[in-house]
N, C-alpha and C positions, 0 to 999 in steps of 0.2 A: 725743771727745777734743779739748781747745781745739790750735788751730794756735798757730804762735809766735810768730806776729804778733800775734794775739789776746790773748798772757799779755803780752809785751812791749808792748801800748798798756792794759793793764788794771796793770799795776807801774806806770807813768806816772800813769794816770789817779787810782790810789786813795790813793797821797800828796796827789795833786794839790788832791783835793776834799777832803782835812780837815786842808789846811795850815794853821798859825795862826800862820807868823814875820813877821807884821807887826800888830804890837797894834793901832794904828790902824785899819788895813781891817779888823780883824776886829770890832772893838768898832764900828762903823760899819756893813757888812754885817748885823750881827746886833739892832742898833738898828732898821734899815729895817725886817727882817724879824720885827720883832715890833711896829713899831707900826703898820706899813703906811699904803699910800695909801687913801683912803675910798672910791677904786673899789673895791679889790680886797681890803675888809676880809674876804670869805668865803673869802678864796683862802687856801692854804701857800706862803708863801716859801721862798725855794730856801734862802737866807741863807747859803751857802757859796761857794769859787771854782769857778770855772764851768769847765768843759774842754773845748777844743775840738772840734770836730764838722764832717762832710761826708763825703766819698770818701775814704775811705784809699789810694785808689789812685790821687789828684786830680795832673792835671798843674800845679794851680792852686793857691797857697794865699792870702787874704785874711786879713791880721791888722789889728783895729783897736787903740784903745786899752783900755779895760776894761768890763766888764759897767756898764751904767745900772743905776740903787738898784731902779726901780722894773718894768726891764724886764729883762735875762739876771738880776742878782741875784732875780727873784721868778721867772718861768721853770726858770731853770737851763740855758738855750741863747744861746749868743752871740747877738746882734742879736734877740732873739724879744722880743716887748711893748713894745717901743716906736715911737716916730717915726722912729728911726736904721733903725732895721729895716725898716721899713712902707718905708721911700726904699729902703734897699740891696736886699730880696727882692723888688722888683717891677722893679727892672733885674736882676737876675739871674736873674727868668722871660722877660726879654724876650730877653737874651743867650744863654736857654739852659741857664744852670748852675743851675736852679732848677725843681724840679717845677711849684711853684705860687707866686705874686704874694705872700702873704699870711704872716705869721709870727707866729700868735698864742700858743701853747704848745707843749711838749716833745713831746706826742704829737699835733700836730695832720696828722702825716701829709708835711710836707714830709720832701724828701730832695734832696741836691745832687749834681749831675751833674762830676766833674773837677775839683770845686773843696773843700777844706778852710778851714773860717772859725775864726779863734784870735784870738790880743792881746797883748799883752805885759805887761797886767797883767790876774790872774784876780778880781781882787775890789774890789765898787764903792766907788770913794774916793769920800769929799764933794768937793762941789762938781766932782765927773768930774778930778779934780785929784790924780793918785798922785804923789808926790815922786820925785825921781831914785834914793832910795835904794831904794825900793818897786817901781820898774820894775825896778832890776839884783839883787833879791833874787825877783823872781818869773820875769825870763826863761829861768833853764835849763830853765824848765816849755817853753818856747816852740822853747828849742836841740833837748830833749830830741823833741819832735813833729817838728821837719822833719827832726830824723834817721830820722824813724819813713817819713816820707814818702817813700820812694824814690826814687819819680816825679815830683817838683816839677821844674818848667823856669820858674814865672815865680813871683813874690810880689808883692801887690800892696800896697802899704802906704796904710791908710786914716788920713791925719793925719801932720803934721811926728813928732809923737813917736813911732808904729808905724815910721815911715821911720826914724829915729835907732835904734830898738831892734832896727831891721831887720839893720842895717849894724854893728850893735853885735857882734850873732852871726856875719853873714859874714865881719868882720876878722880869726876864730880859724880859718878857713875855708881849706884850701890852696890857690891859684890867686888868693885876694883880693888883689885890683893897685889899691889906691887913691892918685889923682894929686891932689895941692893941688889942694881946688877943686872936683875934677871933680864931686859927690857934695851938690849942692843939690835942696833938698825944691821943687818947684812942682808944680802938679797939672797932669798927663798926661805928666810927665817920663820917660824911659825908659833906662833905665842896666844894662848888664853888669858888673856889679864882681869878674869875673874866668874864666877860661877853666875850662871847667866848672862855672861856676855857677850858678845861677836868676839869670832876668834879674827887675831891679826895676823895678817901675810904681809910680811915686806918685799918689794921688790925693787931694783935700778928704775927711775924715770926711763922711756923711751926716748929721751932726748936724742937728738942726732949726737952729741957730743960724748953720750954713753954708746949708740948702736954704731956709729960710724967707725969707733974706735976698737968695737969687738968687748966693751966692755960689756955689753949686754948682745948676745947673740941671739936670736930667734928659737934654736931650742932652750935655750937658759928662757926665756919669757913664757913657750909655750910649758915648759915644765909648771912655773908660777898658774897657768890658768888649770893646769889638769889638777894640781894640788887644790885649788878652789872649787874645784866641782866636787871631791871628796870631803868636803869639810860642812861641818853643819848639823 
């Protein structure tokens, strides 16, 4: 017999993966996923929205911004197949919340330790560029998970816009106390946005276009996970 945690994250999930209210991501998604990258011409694309994954019982959750064309969109796991990935699961083998360094496919055997990883939007826009309308029609996918999550005491937002989409849901939130001002994106910034509620960390996306540049360095990232282990 399923538990009822189990049917309530499988109601969530099964809307989730064959949503299609945004003609754009979908005709986009589905476009990748049929003409593919020339690596990965023998592979199945996932070509749907991707659902979040890690410990349902994580005191931790990590949301970025959306599945890569060529990496969660072919996969079907957040941050798996790409460069984003390859930077984020090898600080988070090194912090701990991470079986193993490596994130190449759905079943290749990782598993996360306290930590839940999501987005705010579930399907890959061109140019990694979802519009404002895209992001506020896809995060009740987003509200609907951290309600699922009990035990969250921190969120960690990867990217200005996971941070804005962050705060977007906590504002409907009881205890949410936001002061002019107080609620700027920098990375390693750390913010309580209200009594009873997960605290936020902000950090750079692991994008290649941040880590490649030195904008974001592997000590600056592994600082962001040791500060999360202390919080809560």
């Amino acid at each position: 017999m399923k538990s009822r945690a189990t049917e309530d994250w499988q109601a969530l999930d099964a809307p989730l993966v064959t949503c299609r209210l945004c003609p754009r991501l979908v005709t986009w998604r589905e476009e990748v996923a049929r003409t593919k990258r020339r690596a990965y011409l023998d592979e199945e694309y996932w070509g749907r929205p991707v659902p979040g994954f890690g410990d349902r019982a994580a005191r931790a959750l990590a949301v970025g911004l959306a599945p890569g064309a060529h990496g969660a969109n072919r996969t079907g796991r957040m941050f798996t197949g790409d460069s984003s990935g390859d930077f984020l699961y090898a600080a988070l083998h090194r912090a701990g919340f991470a079986s193993q360094p490596t994130s190449a496919h759905r079943d290749d055997g990782l598993a996360l330790h306290d930590l839940f990883i999501s987005a705010v939007c579930r399907c890959a826009p061109p140019a990694n560029k979802p519009t404002a309308a895209e992001i506020a029609t896809c995060l009740p996918y987003l509200a609907q998970e951290l309600a699922l999550l009990a035990r969250v005491q921190v969120i960690i937002a990867l990217g200005r816009i996971a941070f804005d989409g962050v705060l977007r849901i906590m504002r409907d939130k009881p205890g949410f106390s936001e002061k002019p001002g107080l609620f700027r994106f920098a990375h390693g910034a750390i913010f309580r946005p209200g009594e009873g509620l997960p605290w936020l960390v902000a950090s750079y996306h692991p994008s290649r276009q941040n880590t490649q540049t030195g904008r974001l360095t592997v000590e600056m990232f592994d600082a962001v996970w040791e500060t999360v282990k202390t919080l809560g």
